[in-house]
C-alpha positions in Angstrom: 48.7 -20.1 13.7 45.3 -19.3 13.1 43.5 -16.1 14.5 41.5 -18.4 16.8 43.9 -20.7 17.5 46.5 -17.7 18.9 43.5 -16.6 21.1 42.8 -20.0 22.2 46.7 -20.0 23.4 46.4 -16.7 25.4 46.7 -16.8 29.0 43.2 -16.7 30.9 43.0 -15.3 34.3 40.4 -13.5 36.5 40.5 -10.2 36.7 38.9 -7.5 39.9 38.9 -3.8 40.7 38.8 -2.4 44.1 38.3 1.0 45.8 40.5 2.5 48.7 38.1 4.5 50.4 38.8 6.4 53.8 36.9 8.9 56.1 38.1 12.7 56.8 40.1 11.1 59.9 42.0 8.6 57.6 40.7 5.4 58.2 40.1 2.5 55.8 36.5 1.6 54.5 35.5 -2.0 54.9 33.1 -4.1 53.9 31.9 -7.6 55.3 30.4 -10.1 52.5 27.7 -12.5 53.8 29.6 -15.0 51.9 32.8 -15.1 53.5 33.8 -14.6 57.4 36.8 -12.0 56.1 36.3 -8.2 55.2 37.3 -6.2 52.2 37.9 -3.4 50.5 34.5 -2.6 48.3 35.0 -3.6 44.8 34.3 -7.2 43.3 35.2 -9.0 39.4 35.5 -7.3 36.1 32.7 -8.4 33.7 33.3 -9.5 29.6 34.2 -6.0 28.1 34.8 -4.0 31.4 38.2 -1.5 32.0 39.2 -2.3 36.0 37.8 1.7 36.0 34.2 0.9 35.0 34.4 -2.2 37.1 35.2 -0.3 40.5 32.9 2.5 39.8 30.2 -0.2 39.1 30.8 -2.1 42.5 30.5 1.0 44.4 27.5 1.8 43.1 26.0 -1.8 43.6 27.9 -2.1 46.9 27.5 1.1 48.8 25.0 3.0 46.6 27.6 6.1 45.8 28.1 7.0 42.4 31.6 8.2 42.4 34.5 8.2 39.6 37.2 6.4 40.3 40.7 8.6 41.1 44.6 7.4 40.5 45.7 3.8 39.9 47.1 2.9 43.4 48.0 -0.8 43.0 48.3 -3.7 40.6 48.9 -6.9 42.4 49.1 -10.6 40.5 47.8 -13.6 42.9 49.1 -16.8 41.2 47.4 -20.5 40.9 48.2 -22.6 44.4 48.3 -19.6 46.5 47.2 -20.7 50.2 44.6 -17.6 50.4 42.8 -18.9 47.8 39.3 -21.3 48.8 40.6 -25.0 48.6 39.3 -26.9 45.7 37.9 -23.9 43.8 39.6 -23.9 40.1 41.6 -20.7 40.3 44.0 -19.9 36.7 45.6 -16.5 38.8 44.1 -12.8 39.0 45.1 -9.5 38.5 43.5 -6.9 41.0 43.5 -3.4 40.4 42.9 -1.1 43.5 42.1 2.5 42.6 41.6 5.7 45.2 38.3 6.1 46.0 39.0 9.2 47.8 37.5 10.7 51.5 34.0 10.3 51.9 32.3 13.2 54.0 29.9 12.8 56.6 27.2 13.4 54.2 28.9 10.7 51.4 28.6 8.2 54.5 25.0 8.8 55.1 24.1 8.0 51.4 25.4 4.8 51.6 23.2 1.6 51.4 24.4 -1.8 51.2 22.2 -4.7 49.7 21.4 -6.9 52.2 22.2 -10.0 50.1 25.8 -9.1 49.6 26.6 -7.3 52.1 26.3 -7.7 56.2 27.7 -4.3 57.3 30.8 -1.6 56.7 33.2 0.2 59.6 35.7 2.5 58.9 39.4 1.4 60.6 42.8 2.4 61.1 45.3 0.2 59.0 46.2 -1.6 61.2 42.7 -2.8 62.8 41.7 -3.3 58.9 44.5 -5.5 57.9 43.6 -7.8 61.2 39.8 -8.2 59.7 41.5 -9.7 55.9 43.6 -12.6 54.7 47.1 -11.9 54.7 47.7 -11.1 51.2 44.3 -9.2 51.2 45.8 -7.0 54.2 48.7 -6.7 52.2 47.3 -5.2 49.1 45.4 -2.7 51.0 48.2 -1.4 53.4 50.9 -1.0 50.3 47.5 0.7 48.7 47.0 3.3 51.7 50.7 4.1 52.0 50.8 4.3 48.0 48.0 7.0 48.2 50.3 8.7 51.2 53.3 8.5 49.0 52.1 9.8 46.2 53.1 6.6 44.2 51.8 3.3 42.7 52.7 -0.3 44.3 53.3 -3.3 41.8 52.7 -6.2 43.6 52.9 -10.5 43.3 51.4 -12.4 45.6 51.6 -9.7 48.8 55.1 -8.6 47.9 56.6 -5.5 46.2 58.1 -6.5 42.6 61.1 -4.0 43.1 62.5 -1.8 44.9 60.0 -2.0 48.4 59.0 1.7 49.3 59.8 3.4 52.3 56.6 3.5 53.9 56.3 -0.5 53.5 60.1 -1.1 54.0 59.4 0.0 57.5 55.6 -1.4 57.6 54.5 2.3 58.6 51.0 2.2 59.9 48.3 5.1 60.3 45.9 5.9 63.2 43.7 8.8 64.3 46.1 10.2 66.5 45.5 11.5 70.7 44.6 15.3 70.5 43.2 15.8 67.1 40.5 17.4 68.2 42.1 19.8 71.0 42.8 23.3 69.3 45.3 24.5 67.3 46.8 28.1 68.6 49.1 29.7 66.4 51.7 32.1 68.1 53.0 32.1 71.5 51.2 29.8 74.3 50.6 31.5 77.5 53.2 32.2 79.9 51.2 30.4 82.6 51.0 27.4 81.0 53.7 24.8 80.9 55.6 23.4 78.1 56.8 19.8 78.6 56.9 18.8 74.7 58.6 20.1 72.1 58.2 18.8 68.6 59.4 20.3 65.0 58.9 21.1 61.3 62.0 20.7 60.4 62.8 21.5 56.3 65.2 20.2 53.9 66.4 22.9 51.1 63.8 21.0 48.8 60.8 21.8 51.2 60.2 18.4 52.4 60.3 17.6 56.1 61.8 15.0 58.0 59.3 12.2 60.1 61.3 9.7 62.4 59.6 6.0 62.4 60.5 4.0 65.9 60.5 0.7 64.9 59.1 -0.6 68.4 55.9 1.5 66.9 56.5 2.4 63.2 54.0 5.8 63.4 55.3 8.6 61.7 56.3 11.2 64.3 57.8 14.8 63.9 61.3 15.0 65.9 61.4 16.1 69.1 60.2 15.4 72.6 60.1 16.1 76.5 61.8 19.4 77.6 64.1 17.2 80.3 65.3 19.8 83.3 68.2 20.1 81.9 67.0 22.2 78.6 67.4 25.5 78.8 64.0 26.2 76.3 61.9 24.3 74.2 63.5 25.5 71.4 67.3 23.5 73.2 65.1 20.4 73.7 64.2 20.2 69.7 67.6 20.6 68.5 68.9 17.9 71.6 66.0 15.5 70.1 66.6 16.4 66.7 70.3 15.3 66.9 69.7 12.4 69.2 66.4 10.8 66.9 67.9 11.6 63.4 71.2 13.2 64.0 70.1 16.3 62.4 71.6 19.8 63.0 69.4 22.6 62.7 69.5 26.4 62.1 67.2 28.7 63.6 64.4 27.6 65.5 60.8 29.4 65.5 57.4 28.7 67.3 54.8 27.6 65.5 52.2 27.7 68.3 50.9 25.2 70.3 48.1 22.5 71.4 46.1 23.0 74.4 46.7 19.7 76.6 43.7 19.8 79.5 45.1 17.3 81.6 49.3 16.2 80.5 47.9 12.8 81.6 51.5 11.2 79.3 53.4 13.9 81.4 52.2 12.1 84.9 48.7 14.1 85.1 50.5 17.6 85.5 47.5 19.4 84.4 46.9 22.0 82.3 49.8 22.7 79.7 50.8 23.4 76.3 52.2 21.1 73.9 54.7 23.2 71.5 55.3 23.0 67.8 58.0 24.5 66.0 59.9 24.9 62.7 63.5 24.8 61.4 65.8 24.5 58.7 68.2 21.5 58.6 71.7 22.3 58.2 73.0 19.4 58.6 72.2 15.1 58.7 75.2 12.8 60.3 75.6 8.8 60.0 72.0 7.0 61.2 72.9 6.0 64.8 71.0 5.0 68.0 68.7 7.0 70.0 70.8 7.6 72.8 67.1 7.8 75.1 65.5 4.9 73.5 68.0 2.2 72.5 66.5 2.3 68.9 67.6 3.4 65.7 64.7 5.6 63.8 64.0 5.9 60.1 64.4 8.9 58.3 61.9 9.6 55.6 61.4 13.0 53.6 57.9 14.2 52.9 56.0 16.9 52.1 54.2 18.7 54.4 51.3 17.6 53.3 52.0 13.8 53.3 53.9 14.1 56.5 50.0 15.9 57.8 48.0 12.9 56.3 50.9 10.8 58.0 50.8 12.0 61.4 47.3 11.4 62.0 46.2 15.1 63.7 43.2 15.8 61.3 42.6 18.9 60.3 45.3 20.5 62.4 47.8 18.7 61.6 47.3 20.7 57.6 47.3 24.1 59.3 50.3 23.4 60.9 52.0 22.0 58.1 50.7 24.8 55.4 52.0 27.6 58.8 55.2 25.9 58.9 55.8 25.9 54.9 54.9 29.5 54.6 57.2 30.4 57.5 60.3 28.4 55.7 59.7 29.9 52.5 59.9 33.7 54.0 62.2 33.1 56.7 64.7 31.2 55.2 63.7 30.9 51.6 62.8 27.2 51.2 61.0 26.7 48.4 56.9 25.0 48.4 57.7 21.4 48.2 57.1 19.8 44.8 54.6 16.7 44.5 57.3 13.8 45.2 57.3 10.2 46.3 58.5 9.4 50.1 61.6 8.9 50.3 64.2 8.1 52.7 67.8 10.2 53.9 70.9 8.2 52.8 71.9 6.3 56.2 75.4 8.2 55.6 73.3 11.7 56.0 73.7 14.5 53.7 74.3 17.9 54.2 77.1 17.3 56.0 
């Protein structure tokens, strides 16, 4: 076969780049195109002799006026011929989309920005799960395995929405993330004040790698640290973690230390009891039994390992939510001698436990 004949037989099929962009509180950047009634993610087609890199840093520039290098490859997601999100009637051969990390943009990034008016209508920054509600399905798709690939610290391969593989945690249980009630009330490390009351109990509780354990309830699959309401029947907060600890994920614990606490003005979820203190704390994990049913709830939670970091991004508690999760790391690594956790994708305790 000739040299023009092979490249006449190769496969031709569109190609586009895309940027995953979010604001310092986590939510997802879209755009709305005056050609279409759907958002998306800013980002558009490659052009003859274009890398998907130069593509996306060229549509941000065009799109929101930011000139800013694109980071890690977060997805890669083939969208054959005949799919039903495609426009009827338009010739399509397939495409490969390539959806890179745009990063945080800053109050100040966000000012910069300018859209042209012939392209674009307007922007808003969502939680994923508002965002995916303003796409087409497979759209949606691409960006939520995206976000929870930037979380995870991996890279999604997808076809046509779906994982090609093994489906990540964070997708296996379709974990969503939202600015989260109280990320703005202040962080006191150390004890709270004896005057105040303490009806919530929540923990930092470490694997020997320095990872921590989140619990996903699948009647609202948001990552959440274990623990809960101090019921009457606790004799201190610290009882009340290691009852909700073993009734959530069937963890065990070893010695449990305050973290410090959030100032609650009103306990409006505690029945308006007023002022109070809602409590975190740290512990190592001894031990992880069988996944079973929460007792309390009816459900059976996920178990996922994280870094503190990822579980902080996770969780939705801004800037708090990272000096907690750097306090509680530097207490397990001179308390108990856990080590930093190392950079490592989400993953999720063996439903037989471990440790045990």
């Amino acid at each position: 076969m000739s040299h023009e004949g092979y490249a006449r037989s190769r496969h031709s099929v569109w190609l586009g780049a895309a940027a995953l962009f979010t604001d310092e509180i986590g939510r997802v950047l879209l755009v709305k195109p005056t050609y279409r009634t759907q958002w998306l993610l800013p980002g558009g087609c490659v052009e003859a002799g274009e890398g998907p890199d130069q593509t996306c840093r060229r549509e941000v520039h065009e799109e929101l006026g930011l000139s800013m290098p694109p980071g890690r490859l977060l997805a890669v997601h083939w969208l054959a011929p005949g799919h039903p999100d495609r426009t009827e009637g338009m010739p399509f051969p397939g495409e490969v989309r390539y959806v890179l990390d745009g990063g945080t943009l800053t109050a100040r990034d966000i000012a910069r920005m300018r859209l042209p008016e012939d392209e674009l209508s307007g922007y808003e920054f969502l939680d994923a799960r508002a965002a995916a509600a303003r796409m087409t399905p497979v759209d949606a798709q691409i960006m939520l395995s995206a976000l929870r690939a930037r979380l995870a610290g991996t890279t999604a391969h997808l076809s046509g929405g779906r994982h090609v593989g093994p489906v990540p945690p964070l997708d296996r249980y379709q974990v969503h993330t939202r600015p989260r009630a109280g990320r703005d009330w202040p962080w006191h490390p150390g004890r709270a004040p004896e005057d105040l009351p303490i009806p919530q109990a929540w923990g930092w509780l470490f694997a020997p790698d320095g990872r921590v354990v989140l619990v996903i309830d699948p009647a609202e699959p948001l990552a959440m640290l274990p623990g809960g309401t101090v019921e009457p029947t606790d004799a201190s907060p610290e009882a009340a973690l290691v009852r909700e600890a073993a009734e959530e994920a069937q963890l065990t614990l070893g010695e449990v230390e305050r973290l410090g606490w959030v100032y609650d003005a009103t306990g409006e979820v505690y029945g308006g009891i007023g002022e109070c203190a809602r409590l975190r704390l740290a512990a190592p994990i001894t031990g992880a039994g069988p996944s079973l049913v929460d007792p309390a709830s009816g459900r059976q939670f996920a178990r996922l390992l994280a870094t503190p970091n990822q579980a902080a991004a996770l969780l939705g508690w801004g800037d708090q939510g990272y000096q907690q999760a750097e306090q509680a790391a530097r207490i397990a690594r001179t308390r108990w001698g856990i080590p930093l956790a190392a950079p490592s994708p989400i993953t999720e305790l063996p439903p037989k436990g471990w440790l045990s």
